[in-house]
VOGULO-521317 format. One record per residue: residue number from 0; residue in one letter; x, y, z of N, C-alpha, C in turn. Coordinates in Angstrom, 1 decimal, padded with zeros to 4 digits. Last residue first. Example, Ala and Ser with C-alpha at 12.3 -4.5 7.8 and 13.67 -1.06 7.14 Angstrom:
+-----+---------+--------+--------+--------+--------+--------+--------+--------+--------+--------+
| num | residuo |     nx |     ny |     nz |    cax |    cay |    caz |     cx |     cy |     cz |
+-----+---------+--------+--------+--------+--------+--------+--------+--------+--------+--------+
|   1 |       s |  012.8 | -002.2 |  007.1 |  013.7 | -001.1 |  007.1 |  012.9 |  000.0 |  007.9 |
|   0 |       a |  013.2 | -005.7 |  007.8 |  012.3 | -004.5 |  007.8 |  013.2 | -003.3 |  007.8 |
+-----+---------+--------+--------+--------+--------+--------+--------+--------+--------+--------+
//
This chain:
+-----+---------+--------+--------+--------+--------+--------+--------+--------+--------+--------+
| num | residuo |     nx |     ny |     nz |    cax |    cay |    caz |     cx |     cy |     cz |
+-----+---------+--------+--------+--------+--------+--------+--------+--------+--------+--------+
| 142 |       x |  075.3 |  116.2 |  143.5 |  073.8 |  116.0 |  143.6 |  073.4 |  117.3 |  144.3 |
| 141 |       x |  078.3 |  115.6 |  143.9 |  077.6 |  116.8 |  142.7 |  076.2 |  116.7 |  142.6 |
| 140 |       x |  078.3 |  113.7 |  145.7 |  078.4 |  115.1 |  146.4 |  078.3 |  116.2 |  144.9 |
| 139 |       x |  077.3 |  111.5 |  144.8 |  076.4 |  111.9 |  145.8 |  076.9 |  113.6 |  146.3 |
| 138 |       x |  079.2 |  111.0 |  142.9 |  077.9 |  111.1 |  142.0 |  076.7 |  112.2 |  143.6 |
| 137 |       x |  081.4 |  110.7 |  144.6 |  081.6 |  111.5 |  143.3 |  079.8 |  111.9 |  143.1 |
| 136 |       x |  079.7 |  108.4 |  145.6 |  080.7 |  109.3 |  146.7 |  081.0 |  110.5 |  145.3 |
| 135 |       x |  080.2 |  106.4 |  143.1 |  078.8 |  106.9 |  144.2 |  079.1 |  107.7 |  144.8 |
| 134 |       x |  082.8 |  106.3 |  142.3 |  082.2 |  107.0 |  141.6 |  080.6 |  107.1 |  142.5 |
| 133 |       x |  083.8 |  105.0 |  144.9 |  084.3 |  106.3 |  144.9 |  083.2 |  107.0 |  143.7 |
| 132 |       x |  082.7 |  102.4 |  144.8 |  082.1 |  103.4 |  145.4 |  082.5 |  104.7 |  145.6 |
| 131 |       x |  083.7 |  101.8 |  142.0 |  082.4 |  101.9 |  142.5 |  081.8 |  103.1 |  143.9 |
| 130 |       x |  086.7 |  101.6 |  143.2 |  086.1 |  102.4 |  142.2 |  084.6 |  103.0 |  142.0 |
| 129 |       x |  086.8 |  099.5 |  145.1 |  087.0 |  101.0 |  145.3 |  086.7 |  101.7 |  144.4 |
| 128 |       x |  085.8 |  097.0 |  144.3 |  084.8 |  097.9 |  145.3 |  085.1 |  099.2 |  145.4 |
| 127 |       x |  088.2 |  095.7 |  144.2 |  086.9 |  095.8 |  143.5 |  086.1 |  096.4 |  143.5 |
| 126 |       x |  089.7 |  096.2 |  146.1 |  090.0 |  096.4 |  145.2 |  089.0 |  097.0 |  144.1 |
| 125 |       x |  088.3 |  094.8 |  148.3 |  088.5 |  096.4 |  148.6 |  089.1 |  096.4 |  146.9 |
| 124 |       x |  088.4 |  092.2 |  147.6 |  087.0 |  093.0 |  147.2 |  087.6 |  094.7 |  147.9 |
| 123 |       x |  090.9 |  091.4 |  147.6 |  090.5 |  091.7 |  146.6 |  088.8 |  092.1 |  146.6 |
| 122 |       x |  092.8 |  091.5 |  149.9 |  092.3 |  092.9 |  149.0 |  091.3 |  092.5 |  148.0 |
| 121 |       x |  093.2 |  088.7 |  150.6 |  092.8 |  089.9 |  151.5 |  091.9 |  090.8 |  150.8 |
| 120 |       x |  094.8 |  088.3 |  148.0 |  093.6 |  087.8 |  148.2 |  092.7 |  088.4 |  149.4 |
| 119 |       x |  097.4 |  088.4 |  149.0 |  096.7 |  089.4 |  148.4 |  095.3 |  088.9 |  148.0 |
| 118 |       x |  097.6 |  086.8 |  151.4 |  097.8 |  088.4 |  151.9 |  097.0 |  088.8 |  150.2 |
| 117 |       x |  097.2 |  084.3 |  150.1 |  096.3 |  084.8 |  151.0 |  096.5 |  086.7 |  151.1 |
| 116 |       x |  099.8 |  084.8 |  148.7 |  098.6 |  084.5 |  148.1 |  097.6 |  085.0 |  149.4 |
| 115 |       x |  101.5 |  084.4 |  151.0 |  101.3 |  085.6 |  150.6 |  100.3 |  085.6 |  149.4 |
| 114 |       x |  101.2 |  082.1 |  151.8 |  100.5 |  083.0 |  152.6 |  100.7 |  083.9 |  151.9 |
| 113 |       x |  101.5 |  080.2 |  149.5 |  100.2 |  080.4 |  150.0 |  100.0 |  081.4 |  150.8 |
| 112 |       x |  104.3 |  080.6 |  149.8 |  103.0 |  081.2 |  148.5 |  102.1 |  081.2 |  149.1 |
| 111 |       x |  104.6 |  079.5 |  151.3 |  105.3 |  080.9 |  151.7 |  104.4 |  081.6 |  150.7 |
| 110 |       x |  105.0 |  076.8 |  150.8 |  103.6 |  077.4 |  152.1 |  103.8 |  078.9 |  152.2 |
| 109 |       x |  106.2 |  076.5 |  148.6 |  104.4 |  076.4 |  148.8 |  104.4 |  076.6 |  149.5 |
| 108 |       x |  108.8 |  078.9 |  148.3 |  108.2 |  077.3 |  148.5 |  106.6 |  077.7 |  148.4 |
| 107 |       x |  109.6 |  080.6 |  145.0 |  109.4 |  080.7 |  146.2 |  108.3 |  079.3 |  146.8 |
| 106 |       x |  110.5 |  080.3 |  142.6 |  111.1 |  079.1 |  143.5 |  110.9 |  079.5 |  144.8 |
| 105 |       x |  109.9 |  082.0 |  140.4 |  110.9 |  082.4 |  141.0 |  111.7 |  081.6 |  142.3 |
| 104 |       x |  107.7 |  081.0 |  139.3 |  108.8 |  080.7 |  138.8 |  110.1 |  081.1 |  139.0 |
| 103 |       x |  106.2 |  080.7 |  141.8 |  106.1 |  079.6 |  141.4 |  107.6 |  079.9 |  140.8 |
| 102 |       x |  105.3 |  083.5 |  141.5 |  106.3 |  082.9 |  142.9 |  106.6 |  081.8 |  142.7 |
| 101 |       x |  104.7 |  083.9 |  139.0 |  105.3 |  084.4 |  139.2 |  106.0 |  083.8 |  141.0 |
| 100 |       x |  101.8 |  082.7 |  139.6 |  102.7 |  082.0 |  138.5 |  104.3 |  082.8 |  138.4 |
|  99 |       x |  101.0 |  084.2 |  141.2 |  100.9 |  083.1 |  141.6 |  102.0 |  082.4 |  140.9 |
|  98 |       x |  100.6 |  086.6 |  139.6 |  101.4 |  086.9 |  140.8 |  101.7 |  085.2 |  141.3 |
|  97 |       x |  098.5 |  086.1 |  137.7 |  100.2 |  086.0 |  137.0 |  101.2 |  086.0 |  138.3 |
|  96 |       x |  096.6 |  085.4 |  139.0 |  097.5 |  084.5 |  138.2 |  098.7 |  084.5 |  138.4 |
|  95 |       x |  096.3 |  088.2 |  139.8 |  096.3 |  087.0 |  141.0 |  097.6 |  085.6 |  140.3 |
|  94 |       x |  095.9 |  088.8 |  137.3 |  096.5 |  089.7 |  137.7 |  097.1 |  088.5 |  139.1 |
|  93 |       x |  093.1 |  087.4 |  136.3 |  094.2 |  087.8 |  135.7 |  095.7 |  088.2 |  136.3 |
|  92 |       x |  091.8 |  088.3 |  138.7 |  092.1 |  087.0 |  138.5 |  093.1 |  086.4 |  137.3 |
|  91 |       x |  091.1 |  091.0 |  138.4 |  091.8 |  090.2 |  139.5 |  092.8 |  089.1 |  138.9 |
|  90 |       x |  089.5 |  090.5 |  135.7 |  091.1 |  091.7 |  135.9 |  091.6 |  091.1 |  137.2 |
|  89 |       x |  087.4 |  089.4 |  136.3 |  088.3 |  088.6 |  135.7 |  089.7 |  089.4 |  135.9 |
|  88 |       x |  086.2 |  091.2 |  138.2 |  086.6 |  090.0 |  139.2 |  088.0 |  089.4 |  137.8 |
|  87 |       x |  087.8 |  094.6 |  137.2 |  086.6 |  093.4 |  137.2 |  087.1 |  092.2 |  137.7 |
|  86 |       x |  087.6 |  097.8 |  137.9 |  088.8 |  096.4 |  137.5 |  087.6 |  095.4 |  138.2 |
|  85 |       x |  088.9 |  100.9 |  137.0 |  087.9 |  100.3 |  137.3 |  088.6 |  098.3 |  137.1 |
|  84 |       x |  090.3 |  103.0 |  139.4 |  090.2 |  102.3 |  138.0 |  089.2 |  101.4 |  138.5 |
|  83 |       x |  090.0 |  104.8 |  141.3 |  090.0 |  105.7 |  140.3 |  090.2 |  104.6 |  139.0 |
|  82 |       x |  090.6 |  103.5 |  143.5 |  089.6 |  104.2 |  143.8 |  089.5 |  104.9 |  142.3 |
|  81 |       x |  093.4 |  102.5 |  144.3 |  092.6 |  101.8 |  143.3 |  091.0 |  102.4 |  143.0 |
|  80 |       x |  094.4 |  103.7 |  146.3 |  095.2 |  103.3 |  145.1 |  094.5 |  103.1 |  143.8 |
|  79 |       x |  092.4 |  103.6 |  148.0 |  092.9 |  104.7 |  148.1 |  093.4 |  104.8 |  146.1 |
|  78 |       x |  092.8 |  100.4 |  149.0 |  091.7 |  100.9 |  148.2 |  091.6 |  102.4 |  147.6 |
|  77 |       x |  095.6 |  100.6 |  149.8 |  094.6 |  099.3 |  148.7 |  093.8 |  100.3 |  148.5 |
|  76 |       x |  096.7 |  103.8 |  150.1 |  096.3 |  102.5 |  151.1 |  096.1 |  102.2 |  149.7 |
|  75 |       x |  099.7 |  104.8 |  148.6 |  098.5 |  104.8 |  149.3 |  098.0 |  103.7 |  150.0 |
|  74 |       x |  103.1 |  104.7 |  149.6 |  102.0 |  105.0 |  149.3 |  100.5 |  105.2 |  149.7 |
|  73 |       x |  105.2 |  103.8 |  151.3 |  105.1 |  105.3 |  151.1 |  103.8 |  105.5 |  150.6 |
|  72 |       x |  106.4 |  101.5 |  153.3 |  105.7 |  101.7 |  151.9 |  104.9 |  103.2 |  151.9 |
|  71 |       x |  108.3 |  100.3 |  155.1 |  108.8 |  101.6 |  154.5 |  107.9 |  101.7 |  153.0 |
|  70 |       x |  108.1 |  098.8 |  158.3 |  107.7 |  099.9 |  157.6 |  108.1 |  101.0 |  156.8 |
|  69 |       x |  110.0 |  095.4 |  158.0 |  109.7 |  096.9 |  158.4 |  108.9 |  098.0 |  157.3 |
|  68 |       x |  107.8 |  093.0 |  157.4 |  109.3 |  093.2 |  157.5 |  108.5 |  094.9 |  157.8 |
|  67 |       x |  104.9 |  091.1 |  157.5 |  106.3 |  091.5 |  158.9 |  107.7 |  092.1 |  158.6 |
|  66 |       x |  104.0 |  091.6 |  154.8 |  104.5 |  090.3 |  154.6 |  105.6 |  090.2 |  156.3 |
|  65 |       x |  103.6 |  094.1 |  154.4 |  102.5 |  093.4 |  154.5 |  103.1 |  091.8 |  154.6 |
|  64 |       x |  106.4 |  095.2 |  154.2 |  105.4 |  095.5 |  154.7 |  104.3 |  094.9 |  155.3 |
|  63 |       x |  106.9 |  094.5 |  151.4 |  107.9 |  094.0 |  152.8 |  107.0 |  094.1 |  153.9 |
|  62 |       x |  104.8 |  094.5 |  149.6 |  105.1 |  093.3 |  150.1 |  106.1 |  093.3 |  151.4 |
|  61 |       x |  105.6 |  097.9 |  149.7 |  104.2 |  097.0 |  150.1 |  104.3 |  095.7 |  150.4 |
|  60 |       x |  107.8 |  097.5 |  148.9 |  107.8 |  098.1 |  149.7 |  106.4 |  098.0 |  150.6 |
|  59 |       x |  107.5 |  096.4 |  146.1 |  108.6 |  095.7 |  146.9 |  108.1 |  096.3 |  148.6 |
|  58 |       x |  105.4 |  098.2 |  144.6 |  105.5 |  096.4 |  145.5 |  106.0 |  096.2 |  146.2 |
|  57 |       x |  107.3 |  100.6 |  144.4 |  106.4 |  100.5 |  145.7 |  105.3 |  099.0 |  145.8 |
|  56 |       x |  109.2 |  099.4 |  142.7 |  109.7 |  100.1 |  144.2 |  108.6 |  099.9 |  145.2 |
|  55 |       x |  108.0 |  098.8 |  141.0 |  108.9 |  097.8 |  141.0 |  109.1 |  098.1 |  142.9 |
|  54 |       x |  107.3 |  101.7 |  139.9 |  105.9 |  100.5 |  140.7 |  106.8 |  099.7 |  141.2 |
|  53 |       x |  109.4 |  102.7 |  139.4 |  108.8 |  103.3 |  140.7 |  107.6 |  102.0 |  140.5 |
|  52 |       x |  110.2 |  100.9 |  137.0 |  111.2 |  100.9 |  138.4 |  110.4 |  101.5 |  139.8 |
|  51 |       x |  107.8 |  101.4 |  135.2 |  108.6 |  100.1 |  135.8 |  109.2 |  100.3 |  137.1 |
|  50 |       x |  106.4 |  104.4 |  135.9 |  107.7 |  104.0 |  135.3 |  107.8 |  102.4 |  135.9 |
|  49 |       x |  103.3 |  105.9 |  135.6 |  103.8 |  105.3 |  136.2 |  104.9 |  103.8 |  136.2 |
|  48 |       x |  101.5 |  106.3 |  133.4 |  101.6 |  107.2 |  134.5 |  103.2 |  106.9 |  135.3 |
|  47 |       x |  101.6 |  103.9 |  131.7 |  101.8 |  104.9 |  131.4 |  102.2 |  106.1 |  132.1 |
|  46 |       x |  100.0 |  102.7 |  133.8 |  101.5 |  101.7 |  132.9 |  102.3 |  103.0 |  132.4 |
|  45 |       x |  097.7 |  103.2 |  133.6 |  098.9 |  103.3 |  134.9 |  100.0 |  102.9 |  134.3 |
|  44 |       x |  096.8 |  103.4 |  131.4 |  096.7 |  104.5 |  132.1 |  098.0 |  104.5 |  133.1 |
|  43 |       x |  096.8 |  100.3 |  131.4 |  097.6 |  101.0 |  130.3 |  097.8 |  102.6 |  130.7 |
|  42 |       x |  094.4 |  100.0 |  133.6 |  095.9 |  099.5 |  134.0 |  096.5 |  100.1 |  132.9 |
|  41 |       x |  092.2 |  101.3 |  132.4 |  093.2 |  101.8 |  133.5 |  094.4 |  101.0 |  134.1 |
|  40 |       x |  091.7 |  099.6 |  130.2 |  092.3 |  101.2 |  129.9 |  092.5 |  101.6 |  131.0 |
|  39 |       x |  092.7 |  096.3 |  129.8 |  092.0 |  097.0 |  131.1 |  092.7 |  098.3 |  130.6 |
|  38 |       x |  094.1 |  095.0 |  128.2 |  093.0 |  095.1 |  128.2 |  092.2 |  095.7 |  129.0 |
|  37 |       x |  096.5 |  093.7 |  130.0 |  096.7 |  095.6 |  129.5 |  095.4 |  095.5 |  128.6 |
|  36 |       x |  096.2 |  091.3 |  131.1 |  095.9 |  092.3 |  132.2 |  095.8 |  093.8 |  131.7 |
|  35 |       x |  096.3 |  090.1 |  128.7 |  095.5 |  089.9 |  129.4 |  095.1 |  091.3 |  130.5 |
|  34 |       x |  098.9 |  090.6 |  128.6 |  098.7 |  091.0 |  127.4 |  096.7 |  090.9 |  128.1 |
|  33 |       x |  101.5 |  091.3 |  130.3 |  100.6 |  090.6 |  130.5 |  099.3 |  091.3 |  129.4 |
|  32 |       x |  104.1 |  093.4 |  131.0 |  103.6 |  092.5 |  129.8 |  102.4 |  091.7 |  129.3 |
|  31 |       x |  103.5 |  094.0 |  133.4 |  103.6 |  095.1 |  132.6 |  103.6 |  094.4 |  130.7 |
|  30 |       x |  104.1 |  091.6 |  134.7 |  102.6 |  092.7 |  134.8 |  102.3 |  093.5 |  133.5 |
|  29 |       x |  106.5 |  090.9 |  134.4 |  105.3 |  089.6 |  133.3 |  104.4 |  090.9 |  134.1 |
|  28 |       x |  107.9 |  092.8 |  135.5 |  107.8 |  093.0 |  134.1 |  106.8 |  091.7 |  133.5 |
|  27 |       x |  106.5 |  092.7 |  138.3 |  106.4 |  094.0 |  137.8 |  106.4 |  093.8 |  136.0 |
|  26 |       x |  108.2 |  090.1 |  139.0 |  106.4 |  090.2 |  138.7 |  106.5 |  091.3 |  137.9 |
|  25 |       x |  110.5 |  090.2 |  138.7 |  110.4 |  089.8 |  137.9 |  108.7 |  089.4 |  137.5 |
|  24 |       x |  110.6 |  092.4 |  141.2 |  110.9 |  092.7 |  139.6 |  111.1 |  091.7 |  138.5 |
|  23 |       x |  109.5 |  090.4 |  143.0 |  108.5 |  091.6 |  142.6 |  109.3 |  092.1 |  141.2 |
|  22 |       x |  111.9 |  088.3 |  143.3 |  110.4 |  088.4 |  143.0 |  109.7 |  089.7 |  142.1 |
|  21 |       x |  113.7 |  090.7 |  144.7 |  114.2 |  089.9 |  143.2 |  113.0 |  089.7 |  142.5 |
|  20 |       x |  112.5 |  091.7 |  146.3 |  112.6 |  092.9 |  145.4 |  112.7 |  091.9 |  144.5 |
|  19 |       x |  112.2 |  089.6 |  148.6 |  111.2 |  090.1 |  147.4 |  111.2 |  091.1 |  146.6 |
|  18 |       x |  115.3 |  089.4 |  148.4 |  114.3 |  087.9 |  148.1 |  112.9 |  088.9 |  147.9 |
|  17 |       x |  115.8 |  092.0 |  150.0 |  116.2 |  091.1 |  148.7 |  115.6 |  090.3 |  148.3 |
|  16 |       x |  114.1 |  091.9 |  152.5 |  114.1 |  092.8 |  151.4 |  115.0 |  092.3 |  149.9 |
|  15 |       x |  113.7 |  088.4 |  153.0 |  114.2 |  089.9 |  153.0 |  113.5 |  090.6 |  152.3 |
|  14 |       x |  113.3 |  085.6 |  152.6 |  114.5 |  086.7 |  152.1 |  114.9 |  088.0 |  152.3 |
|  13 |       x |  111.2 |  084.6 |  153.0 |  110.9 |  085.0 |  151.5 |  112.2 |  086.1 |  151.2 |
|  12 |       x |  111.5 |  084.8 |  155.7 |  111.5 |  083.4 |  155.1 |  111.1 |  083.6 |  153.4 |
|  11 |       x |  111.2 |  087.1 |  156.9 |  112.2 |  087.0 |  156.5 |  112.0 |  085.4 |  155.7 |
|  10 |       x |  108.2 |  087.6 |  155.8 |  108.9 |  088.5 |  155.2 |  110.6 |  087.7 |  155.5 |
|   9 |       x |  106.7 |  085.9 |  157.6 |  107.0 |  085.3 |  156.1 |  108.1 |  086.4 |  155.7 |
|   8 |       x |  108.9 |  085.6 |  160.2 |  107.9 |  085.8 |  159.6 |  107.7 |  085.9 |  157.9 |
|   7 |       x |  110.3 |  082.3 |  161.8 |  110.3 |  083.3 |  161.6 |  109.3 |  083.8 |  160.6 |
|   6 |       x |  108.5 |  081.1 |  164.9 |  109.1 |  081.2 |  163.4 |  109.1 |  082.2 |  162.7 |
|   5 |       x |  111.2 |  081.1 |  167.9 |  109.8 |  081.4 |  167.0 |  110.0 |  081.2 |  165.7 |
|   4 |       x |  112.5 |  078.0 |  169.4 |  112.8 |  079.4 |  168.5 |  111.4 |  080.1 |  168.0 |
|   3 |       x |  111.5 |  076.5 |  172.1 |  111.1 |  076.7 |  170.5 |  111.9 |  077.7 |  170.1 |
|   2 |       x |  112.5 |  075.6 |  174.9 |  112.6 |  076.9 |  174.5 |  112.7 |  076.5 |  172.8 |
|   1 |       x |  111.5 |  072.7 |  176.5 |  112.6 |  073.1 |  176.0 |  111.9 |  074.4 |  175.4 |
|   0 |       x |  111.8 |  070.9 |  179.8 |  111.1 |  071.9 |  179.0 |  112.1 |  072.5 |  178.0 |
+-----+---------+--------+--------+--------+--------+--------+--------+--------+--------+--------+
//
């Protein structure tokens, strides 16, 4: 009988906390560039609100997170976050892209992509959905 090692979880096999800050700050600036994704007046809203380095911070801290590494993302939930912009299947998919095209150019492997593709793929109807129904929930308590 032999004793497998476990595997390890995507968070350490993507490096750490190092290995996805590197990532995530080189997502954060093709985001904040993405000429596609700032056609949306609430992502420019947020771009605005909200400095490169502090979103840079709370990806990194969301992906460690959601990827088995330890709990240190401060923010809101998914849909909490997103409850106040509006964002359409193509704004995803915009945005999915560039995250895709961004693990690719940072030489994270294919199966490490795919799961964390999956992880954000998770969200994307809470994403979609939170605005919507925040503005129903808005519209039903000034009735």
């Amino acid at each position: 009988m032999t004793d497998s090692a476990p595997t390890p979880s995507l968070y350490e096999r993507l490096g750490g906390v190092d290995g996805i800050a590197r990532v995530m700050d080189v997502l954060v600036e093709r985001l904040f560039d993405n000429v596609s994704a700032n056609q949306n007046a609430d992502v420019v809203k947020m771009h605005d609100k909200v400095s490169r380095a502090g979103f840079k911070f709370m990806v990194t801290a969301w992906s460690v997170e959601e990827t088995g590494g330890p709990k240190v993302y401060p923010g809101k939930d998914m849909w909490a976050a997103h409850a106040n912009m509006v964002a359409t299947a193509r704004d995803w998919d915009v945005v999915a892209l560039e995250i895709a095209a961004t693990l690719s150019f940072c030489g994270v492997p294919e199966q490490e992509s795919k799961e964390y593709m999956a992880i954000i793929d998770s969200y994307r109807d809470m994403v979609l959905d939170a605005a919507s129904e925040e503005r129903q929930r808005a519209a039903a308590q000034s009735a």
